[in-house]
C-alpha positions in Angstrom: 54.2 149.6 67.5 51.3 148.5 69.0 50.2 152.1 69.7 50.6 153.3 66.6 48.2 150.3 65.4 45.6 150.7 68.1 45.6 154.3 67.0 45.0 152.6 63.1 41.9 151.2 64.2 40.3 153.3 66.4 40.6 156.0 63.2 39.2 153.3 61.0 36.4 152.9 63.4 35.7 156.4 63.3 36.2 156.8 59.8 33.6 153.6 58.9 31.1 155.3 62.1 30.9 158.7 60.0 30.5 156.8 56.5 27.8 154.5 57.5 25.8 156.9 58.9 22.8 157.4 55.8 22.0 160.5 54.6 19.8 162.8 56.9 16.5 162.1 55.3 13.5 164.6 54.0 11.1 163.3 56.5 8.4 165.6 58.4 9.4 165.9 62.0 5.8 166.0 64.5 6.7 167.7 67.6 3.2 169.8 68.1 0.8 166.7 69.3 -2.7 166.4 71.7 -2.5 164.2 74.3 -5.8 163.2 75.9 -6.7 164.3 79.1 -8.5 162.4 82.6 -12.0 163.7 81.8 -11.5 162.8 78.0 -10.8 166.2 76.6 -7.4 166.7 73.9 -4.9 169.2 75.3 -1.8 170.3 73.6 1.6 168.9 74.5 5.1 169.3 73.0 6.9 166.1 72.3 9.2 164.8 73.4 7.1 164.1 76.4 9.2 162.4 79.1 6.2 161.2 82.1 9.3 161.6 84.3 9.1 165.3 84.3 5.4 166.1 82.9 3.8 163.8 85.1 5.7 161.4 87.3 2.7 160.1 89.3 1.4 158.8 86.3 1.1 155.2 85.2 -1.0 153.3 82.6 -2.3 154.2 78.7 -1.8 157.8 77.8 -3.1 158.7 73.9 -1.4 160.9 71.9 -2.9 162.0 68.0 -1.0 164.4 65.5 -2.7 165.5 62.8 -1.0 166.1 59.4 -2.2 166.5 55.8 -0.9 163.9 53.3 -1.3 166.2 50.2 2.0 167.4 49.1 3.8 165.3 51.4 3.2 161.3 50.0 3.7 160.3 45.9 0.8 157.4 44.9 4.0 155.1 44.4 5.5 156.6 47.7 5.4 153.6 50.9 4.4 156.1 53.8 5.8 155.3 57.4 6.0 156.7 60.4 9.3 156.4 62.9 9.4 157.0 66.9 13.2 157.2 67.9 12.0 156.4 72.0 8.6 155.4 73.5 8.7 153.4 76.9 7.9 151.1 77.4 5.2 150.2 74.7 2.8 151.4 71.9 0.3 151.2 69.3 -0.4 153.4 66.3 -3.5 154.0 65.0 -4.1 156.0 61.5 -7.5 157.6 61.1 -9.2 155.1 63.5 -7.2 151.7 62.0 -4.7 149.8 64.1 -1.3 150.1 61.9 1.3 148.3 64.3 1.8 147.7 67.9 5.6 147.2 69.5 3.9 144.4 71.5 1.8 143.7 74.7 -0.1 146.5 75.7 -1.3 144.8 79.2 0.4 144.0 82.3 3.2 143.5 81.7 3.9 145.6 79.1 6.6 144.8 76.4 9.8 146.6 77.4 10.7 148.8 74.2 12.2 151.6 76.1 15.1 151.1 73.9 13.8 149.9 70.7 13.0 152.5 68.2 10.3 151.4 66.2 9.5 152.2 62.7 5.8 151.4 61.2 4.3 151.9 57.7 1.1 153.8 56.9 -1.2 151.8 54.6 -1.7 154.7 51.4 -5.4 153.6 51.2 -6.3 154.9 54.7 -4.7 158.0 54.2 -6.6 161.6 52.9 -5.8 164.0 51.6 -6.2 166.5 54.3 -6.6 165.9 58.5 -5.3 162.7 58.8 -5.3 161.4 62.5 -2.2 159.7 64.1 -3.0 158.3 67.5 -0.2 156.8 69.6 -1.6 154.8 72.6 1.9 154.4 75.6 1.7 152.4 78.0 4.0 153.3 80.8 4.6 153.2 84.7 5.3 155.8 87.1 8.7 157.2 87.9 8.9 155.9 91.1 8.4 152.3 90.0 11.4 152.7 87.4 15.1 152.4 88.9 16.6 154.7 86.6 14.9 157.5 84.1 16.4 155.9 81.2 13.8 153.2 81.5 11.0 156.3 82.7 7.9 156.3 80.3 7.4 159.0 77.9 7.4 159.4 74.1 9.7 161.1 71.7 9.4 163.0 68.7 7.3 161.8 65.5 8.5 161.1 62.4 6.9 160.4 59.2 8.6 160.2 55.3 8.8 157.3 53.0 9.8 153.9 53.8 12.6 154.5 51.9 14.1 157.5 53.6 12.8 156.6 57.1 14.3 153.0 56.9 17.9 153.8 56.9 17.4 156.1 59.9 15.9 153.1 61.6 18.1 150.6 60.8 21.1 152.2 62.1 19.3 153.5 65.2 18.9 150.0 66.0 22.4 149.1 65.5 23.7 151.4 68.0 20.9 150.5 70.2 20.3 146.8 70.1 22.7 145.0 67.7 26.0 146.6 69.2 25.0 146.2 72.7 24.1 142.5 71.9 27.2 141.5 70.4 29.5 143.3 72.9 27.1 141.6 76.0 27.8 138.6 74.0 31.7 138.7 73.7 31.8 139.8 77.4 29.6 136.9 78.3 32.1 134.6 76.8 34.8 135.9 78.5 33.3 135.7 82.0 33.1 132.3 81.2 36.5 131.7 80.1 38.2 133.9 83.1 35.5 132.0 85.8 36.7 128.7 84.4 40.4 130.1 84.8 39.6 130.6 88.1 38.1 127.4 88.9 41.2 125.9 87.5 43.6 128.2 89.6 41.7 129.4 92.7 44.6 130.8 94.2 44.3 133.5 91.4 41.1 135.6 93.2 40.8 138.2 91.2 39.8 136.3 88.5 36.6 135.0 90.2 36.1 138.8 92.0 36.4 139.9 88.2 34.0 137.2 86.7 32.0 138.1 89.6 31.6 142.1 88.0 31.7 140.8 84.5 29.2 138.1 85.0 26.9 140.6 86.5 26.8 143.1 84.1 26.4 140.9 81.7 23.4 139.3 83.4 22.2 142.9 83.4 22.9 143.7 79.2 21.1 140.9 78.7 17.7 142.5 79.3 18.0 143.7 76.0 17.4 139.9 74.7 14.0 139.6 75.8 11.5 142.3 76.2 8.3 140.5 77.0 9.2 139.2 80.6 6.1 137.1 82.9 6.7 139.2 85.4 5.4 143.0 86.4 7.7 145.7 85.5 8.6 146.9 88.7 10.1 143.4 90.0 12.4 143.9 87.2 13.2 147.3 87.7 14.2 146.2 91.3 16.5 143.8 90.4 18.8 145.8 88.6 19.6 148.2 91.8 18.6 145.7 94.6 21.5 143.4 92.7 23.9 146.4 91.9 26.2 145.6 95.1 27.1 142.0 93.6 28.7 144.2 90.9 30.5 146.9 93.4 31.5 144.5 95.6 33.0 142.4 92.6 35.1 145.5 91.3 36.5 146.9 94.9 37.5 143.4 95.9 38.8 142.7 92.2 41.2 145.9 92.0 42.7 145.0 96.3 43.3 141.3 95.1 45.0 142.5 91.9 47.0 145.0 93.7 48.1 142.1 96.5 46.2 143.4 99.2 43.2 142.1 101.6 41.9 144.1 104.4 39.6 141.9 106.6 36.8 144.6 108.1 36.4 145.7 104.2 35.3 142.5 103.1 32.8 142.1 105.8 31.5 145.0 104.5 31.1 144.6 100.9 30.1 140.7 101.5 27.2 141.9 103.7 26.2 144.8 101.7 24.8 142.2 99.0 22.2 141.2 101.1 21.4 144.2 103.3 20.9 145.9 100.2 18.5 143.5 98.4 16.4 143.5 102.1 16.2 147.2 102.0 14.4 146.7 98.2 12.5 144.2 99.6 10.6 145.8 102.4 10.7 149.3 100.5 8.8 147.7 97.8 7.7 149.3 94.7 6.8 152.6 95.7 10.6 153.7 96.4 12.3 152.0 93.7 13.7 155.4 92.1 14.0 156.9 95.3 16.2 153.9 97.0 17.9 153.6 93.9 19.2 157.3 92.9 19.9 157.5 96.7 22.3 154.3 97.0 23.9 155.0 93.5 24.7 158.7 94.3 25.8 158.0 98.5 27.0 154.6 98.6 27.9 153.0 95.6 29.7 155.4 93.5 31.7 156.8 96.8 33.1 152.9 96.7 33.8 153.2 93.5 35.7 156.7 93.6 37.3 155.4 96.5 38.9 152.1 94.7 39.7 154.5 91.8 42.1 156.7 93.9 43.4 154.3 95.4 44.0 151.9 93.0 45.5 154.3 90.8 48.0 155.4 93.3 49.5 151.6 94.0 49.6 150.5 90.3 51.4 154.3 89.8 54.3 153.0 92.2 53.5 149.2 91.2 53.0 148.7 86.8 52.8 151.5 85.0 51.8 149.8 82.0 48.7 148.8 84.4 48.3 152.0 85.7 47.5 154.0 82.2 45.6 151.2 81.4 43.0 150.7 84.3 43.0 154.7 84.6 41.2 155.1 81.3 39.0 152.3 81.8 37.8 153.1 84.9 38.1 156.9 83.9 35.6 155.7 81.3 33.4 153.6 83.2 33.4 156.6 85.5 32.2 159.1 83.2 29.4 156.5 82.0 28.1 156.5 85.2 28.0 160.0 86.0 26.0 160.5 82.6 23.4 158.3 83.4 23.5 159.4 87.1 23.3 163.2 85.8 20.2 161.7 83.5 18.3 160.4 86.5 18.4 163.4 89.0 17.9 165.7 86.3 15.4 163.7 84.9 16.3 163.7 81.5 15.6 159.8 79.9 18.6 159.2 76.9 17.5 157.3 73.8 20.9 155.5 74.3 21.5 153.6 77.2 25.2 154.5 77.2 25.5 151.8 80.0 24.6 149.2 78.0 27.0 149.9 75.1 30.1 151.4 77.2 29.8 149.1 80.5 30.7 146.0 78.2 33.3 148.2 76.2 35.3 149.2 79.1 35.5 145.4 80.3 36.7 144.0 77.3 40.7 145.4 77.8 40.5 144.4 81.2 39.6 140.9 80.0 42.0 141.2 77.6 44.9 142.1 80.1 43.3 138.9 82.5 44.1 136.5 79.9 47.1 138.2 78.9 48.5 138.0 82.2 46.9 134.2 82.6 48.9 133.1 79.2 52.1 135.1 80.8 51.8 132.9 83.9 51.4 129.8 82.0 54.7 130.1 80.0 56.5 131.1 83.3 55.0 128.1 84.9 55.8 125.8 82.1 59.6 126.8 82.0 59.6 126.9 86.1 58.2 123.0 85.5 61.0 122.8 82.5 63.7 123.9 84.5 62.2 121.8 87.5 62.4 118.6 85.3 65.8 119.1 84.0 66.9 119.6 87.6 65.0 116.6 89.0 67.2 114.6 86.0 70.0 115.9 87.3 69.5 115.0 90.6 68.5 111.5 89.5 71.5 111.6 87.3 73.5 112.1 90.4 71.5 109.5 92.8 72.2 106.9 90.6 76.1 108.6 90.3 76.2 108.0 94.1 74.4 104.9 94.0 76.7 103.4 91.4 79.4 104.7 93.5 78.4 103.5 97.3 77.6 100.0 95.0 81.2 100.0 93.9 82.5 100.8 97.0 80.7 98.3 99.0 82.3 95.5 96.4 85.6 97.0 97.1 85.0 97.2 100.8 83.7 93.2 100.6 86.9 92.4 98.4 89.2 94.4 100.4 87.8 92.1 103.6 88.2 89.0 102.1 91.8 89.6 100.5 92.1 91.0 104.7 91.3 87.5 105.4 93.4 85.8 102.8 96.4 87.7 104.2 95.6 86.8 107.6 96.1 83.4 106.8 98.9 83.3 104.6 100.4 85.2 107.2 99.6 83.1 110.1 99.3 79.9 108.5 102.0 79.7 106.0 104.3 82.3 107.2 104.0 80.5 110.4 105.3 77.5 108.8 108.0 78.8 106.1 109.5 80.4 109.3 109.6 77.0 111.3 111.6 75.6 107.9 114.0 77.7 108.1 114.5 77.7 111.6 114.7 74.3 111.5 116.5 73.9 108.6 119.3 76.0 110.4 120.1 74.0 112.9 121.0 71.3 110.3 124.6 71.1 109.0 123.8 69.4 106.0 122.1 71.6 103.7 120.6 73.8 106.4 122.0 76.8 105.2 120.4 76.4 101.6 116.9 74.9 103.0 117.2 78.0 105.5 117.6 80.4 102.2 115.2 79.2 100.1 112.7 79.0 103.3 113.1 83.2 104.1 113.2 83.9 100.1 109.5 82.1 99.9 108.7 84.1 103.2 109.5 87.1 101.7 107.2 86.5 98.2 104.9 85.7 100.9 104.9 88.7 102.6 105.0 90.8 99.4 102.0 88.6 98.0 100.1 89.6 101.2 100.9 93.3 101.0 99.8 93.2 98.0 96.0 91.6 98.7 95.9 94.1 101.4 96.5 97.4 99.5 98.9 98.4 102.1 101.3 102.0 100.4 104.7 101.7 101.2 107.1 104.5 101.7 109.3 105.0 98.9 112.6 105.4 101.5 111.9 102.1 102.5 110.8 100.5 99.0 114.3 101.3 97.6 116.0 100.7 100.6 114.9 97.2 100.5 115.5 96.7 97.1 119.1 97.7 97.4 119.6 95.1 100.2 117.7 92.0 98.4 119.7 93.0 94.6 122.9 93.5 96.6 123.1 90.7 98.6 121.7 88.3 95.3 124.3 89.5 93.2 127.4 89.4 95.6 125.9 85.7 96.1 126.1 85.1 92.6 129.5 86.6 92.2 128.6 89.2 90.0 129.9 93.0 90.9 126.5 95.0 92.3 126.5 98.9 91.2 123.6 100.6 92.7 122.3 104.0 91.3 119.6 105.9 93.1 118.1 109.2 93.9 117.0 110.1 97.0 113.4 110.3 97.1 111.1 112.4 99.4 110.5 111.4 102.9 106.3 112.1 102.1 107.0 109.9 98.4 104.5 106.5 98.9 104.3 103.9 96.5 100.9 102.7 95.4 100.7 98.5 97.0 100.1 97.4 93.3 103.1 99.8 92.0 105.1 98.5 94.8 104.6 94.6 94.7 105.0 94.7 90.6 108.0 96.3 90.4 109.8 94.4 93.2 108.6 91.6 91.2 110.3 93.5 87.9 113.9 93.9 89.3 114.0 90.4 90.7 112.8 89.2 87.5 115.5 91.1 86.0 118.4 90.0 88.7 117.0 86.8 88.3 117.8 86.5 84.4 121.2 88.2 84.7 122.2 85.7 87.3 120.8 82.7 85.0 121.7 83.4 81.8 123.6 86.6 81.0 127.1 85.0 82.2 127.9 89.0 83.1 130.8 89.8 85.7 129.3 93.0 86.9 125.5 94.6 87.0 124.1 98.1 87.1 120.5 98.6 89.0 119.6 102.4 88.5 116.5 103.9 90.2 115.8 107.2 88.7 112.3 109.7 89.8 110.6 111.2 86.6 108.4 113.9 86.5 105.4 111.9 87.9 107.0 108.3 88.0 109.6 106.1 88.4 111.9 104.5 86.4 113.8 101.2 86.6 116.7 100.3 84.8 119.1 96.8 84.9 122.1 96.8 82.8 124.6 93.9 82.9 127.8 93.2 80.4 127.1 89.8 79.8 125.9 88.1 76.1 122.5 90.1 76.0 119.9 88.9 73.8 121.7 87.4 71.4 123.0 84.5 74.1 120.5 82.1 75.7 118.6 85.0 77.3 115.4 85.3 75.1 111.9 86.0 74.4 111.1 81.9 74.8 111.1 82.1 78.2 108.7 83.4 80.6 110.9 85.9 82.4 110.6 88.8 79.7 107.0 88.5 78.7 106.2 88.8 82.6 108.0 91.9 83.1 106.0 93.2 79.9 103.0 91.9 81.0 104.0 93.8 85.0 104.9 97.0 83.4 101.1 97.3 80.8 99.6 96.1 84.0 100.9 99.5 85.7 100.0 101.5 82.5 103.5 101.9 82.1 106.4 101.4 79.1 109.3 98.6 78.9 112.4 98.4 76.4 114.9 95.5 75.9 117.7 96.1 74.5 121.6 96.7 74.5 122.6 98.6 77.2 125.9 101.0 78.0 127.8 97.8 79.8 127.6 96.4 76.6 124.8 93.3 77.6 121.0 93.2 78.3 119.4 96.4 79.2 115.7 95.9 80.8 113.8 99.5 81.3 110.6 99.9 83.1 109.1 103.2 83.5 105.4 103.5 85.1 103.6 106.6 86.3 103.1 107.4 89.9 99.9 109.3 92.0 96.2 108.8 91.2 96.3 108.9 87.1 98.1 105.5 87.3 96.7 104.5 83.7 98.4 107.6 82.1 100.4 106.7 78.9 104.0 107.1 78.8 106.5 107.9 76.2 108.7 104.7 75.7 112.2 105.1 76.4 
């Protein structure tokens, strides 16, 4: 797609080139002229005369005259002018011995109009009817003061026609000359901005500074065409184009090795020191050898540099992008050919009336500016989702910092808690234990009521204990939980003179019972022995102890009155239990059992999900 509409425009741009060209007008085309000789004397001469090949050595004024008749040629209402396409690098007209216009200064310096056709009208009163004398005073220097023979003196063919017909041809002469030039040095002077203040911003990128460094250059360069009367002599700015020109081949070799990822350290001594070697060599040389330096540095040193970067340029970005491959081959194919035209113009010496580098230099650094910031915005969206991406994780990492702190928090308290219940059970155990032991040893040896005091003294020795394995947290295997359990019920009931029945499944020798599960439910079944000892009046009781899928289950049935006698809700015995069993996150049913009394069911869950939900019985 975006082919196809590159292709769109560059036909439309065509299309509107060919259209706004104007109509080739009638106009009278002066190439027989006399040009004026040393001792004074008029000699023929064939224009266009370029100094560069008629006479090289030659700097200064030079008049030229043509003579034309007006009659046949000029209508009374007609607006007469005359139109040079190329004179270098000034002039002033002169009809039949009256000054007519002048492009500027005609002194040292001259005005620099090498590329600035120039269009002047011929005042109808001064002309005749017959012999009418055109003199064309140019001002110029000598070839070897220029540093290229596009800007060689010399003066090109003559025009003259109306104002009318001859204006047209001027006005777009000048567009292709000056105005388009001017924009496009414009536009690229913007962008060298932009990319030089991308690269102050990310100096790690260096080929956008080696870039702005080429760019910036030849933009400095275009922008001769912006003033043409300078306060200096022409030569001194004829050197500074060539004496500067490594700042812009150093700029492109070093911006295509940064751009490919590569840095060899002997080649950038080389083009770092040809900057100022090469501006010394101008100096000393001084103005007699500007061509002469300049043709021979373009041709031998510079433009090998330039091939050589081309190759091998081309030949990593073949292997590296593509996409950057086809695109730097025709720009530089471009720039290439540019250069080779106005090389080819200067050793042939052949001056152009279009300074092709001045329009196409700009042209083929555009895309590459383009690409630049294309690759800059790229860059900028990675980095922003990299910084995204970065963030989120930081969150996350925060999220889980303050996770673990929370934790390590928590588990400090529990570690504090878990010392100071430590300590609570060292001192029931040592203190009070102590004691309850020494009542029922004591009360033992007593006759009278010993053997109850003793009883009553081991029963509040065990709560003790179980009270203290609880604080401590301690697991106890399940083997041993029931195994106790059976001996405590058993021996309460027999006591009581009720019939014991105990029902119970073997559980696993690696089965442990949480300290919580543990204490509660021993606290459950006595609870439960307790009130069918109290109040059921029952002859016989059932305790059954069954393993569910993930808990335990405990069941007391008895064949006394059940609820309906004075066992009841009013007490504190029931609610406890219920209270015991949510406590566990487990279920509880009262009710009628199979012996035909109070049933009491307590089922609670088992492992780590000790808050799990379970289906009542």
């Amino acid at each position: 797609m975006l082919k196809k509409w590159a292709f769109i425009v560059a036909a439309l741009l065509v299309v509107w080139t060919f259209l706004s060209r104007p109509a080739q007008a009638a106009v009278l085309q002066l190439v027989q002229a006399q040009v004026q000789a040393a001792d004074g004397t008029w000699q023929p001469v064939t224009l266009p005369d370029d100094w560069a090949r008629s006479r090289p050595e030659f700097g200064g004024s030079l008049h030229y005259r043509v003579l034309f008749d007006a009659q046949g040629v000029f209508n009374p209402l007609d607006v007469p002018a005359v139109y040079i396409p190329r004179v270098c690098s000034n002039m002033a007209v002169t009809l039949n011995g009256t000054l007519v216009g002048s492009g500027g200064q005609m002194t040292l310096p001259y005005t620099r109009n090498c590329f600035v056709p120039q269009l002047f009208t011929l005042p109808m009163p001064l002309l005749k009817p017959q012999g009418n004398v055109l003199e064309l005073e140019v001002v110029g220097y000598p070839l070897r003061y220029v540093s290229a023979t596009q800007r060689s003196s010399g003066l090109s063919e003559v025009h003259l026609g109306t104002l009318a017909d001859m204006k047209p041809v001027h006005e777009q002469a000048t567009w292709w000359a000056q105005t388009v030039p001017k924009i496009i040095t414009a536009v690229l002077g913007a962008f060298t901005l932009f990319i030089g203040a991308l690269w102050l911003a990310r100096r790690q990128e260096t080929y956008l500074g080696y870039f702005a460094l080429w760019s910036g250059w030849w933009t400095l360069n275009t922008m001769r065409l912006f003033i043409t009367d300078v306060p200096l002599a022409g030569p001194w700015i004829e050197m500074l184009t060539p004496a500067t020109v490594g700042v812009c081949v150093s700029g492109i070799v070093l911006f295509f090795m940064r751009f490919a990822g590569r840095s060899v350290g002997w080649v950038n001594q080389v083009l770092w020191w040809q900057i100022p070697v090469v501006m010394l060599v101008f100096l000393l040389a001084g103005w007699d050898h500007i061509h002469l330096l300049a043709t021979g540095l373009y041709s031998f040193w510079f433009i090998p540099q330039f091939l050589a970067v081309l190759v091998w340029f081309l030949r990593v970005s073949w292997y590296r992008s593509r996409q950057d491959f086809w695109l730097f081959a025709a720009i530089l194919l471009s720039l290439l050919a540019i250069v080779s035209v106005e090389l080819a113009g200067t050793l042939m010496l052949i001056p152009l009336k279009l300074h092709i580098g001045h329009l196409g230099g700009p042209i083929t650094l555009l895309p590459i500016c383009i690409r630049l910031i294309w690759l800059f915005t790229d860059s900028w969206r990675h980095t922003e989702q990299v910084n995204a991406e970065l963030e989120a994780r930081v969150a996350e990492k925060t999220q889980e910092i303050e996770r673990s702190y929370a934790e390590l928090t928590e588990l400090r308290t529990r570690e504090a808690a878990q010392q100071e219940r430590q300590r609570i059970a060292s001192d029931l155990h040592d203190d009070l234990g102590a004691k309850l032991l020494t009542i029922a040893q004591t009360a033992q040896a007593h006759t009278d009521g010993g053997d109850r005091v003793s009883s009553l003294a081991r029963q509040a020795l065990d709560d003790m204990r179980l009270s203290v394995r609880g604080i401590v947290g301690d697991a106890a295997q399940a083997v041993h939980a029931l195994a106790d359990w059976r001996a405590e019920t058993v021996a309460r009931l027999s006591e009581a003179g009720i019939t014991p029945e105990w029902v119970a499944e073997d559980p696993a020798a690696d089965l442990v019972l949480p300290a919580r599960t543990h204490v509660q439910l021993t606290r459950v079944l006595r609870e439960a022995v307790s009130n069918t000892i109290r109040h059921s009046g029952a002859k016989r009781c059932r305790v059954t102890i069954v393993l569910l899928p993930g808990g335990l289950s405990v069941q007391v049935d008895d064949d006394g009155r059940g609820l309906d006698g004075t066992t009841s809700r009013s007490g504190h015995g029931l609610p406890n239990m219920e209270r015991r069993a949510r406590k566990l996150g487990g279920v509880h049913a009262f009710r009628r059992g199979e012996l035909g009394g109070l049933q009491v069911r307590v089922d609670v869950p088992l492992g780590s999900d000790a808050s799990a939900t379970m289906t009542a019985p």
